[in-house]
N, C-alpha and C positions, 0 to 999 in steps of 0.2 A: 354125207354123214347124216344119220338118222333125218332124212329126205320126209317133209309132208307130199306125199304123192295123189293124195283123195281127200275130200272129205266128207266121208261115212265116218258118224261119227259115234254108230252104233255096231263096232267089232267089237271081238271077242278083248282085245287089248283097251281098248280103250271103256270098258264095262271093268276091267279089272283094274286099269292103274286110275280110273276119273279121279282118285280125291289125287292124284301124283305124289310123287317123290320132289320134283325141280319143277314141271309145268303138270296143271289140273286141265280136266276138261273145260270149266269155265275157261281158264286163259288161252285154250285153242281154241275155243270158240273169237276170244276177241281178236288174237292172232291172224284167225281166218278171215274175218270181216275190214279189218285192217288191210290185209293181201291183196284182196279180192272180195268184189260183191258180189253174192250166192249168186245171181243172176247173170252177171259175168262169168262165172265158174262154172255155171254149169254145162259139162260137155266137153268142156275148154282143155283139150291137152296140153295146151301151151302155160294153163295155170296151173295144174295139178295132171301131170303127166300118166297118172292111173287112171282118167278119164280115156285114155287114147282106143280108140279100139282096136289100132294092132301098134305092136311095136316093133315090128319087122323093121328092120335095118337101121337102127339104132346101133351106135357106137359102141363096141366093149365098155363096161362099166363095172365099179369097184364099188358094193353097197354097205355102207355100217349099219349094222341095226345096235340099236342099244335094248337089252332083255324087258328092262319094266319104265319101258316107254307107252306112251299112249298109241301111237305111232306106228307100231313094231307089225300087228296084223295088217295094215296099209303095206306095210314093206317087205312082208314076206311073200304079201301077193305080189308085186311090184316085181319080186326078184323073179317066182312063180313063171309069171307071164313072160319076163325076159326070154326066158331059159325058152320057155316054149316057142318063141316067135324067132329060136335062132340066135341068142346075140347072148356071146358070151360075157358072163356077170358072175363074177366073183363076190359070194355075200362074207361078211365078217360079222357075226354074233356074238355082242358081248353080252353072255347072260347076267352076269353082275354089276352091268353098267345102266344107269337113268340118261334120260336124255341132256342131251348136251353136256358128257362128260366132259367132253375133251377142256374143259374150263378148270378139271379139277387134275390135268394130265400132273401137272409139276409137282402136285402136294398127294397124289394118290396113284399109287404104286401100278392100282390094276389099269388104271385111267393109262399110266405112261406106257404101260408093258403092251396096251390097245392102241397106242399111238404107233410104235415101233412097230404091232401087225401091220398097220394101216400103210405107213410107210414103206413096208416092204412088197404088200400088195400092187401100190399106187407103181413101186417102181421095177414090177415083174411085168406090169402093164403094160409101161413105157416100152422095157427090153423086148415086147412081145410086136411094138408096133411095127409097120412097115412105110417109108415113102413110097409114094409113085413116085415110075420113074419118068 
């Protein structure tokens, strides 16, 4: 759910939502340095998995993007590149949701009616996987 996968902290999203709605570009900035030090990070697809240069065979994955997140261009490319390297990725866009709704799922209607996609994504997933045998 609304995944930091990069930090470019100069997209199109993150130039539109900087002053934020829940998190500003100041507090992903401290976020990040917290996570990870730039120097450690950079490259590192084990830190910020938009770094990867391919993502070829990577797991199926179920992505939330929340609309007026800082975030949301990181993870449209994120999804982008899935789709292209092979690996099916189910995106869910809530254009009306900020980051880290899902805080406000129980007291806001669209926040739960987002949970209940999520849910039913998460467990089309599951129905879709397969054991080896």
């Amino acid at each position: 759910m609304y995944p930091a996968t990069d930090d470019d902290l100069d997209t199109a999203s993150m130039r539109a939502f900087q002053d934020g709605l829940r998190v500003t570009l100041d507090d992903l900035r401290f976020y990040l340095r917290q996570y990870v030090s730039p120097e450690a990070a950079a490259g590192s697809p084990y830190a910020l998995p938009g770094r990867a240069t391919s993502l070829a065979g990577l797991p199926p994955a179920v992505l939330v993007i929340a609309g007026h997140d800082l975030l949301r261009s990181a993870e449209e490319d994120y999804a982008r590149r899935l789709r292209d390297a092979g690996v099916p990725v189910t995106v869910q866009l809530d254009a009306e949701q900020v980051h880290s709704w899902i805080d406000y799922a129980a007291r806001v209607p669209s926040a739960d009616e987002a949970v209940g996609r999520l849910a039913g994504h998460v467990n089309d997933l599951i129905s879709r996987a397969t054991v080896p045998a």
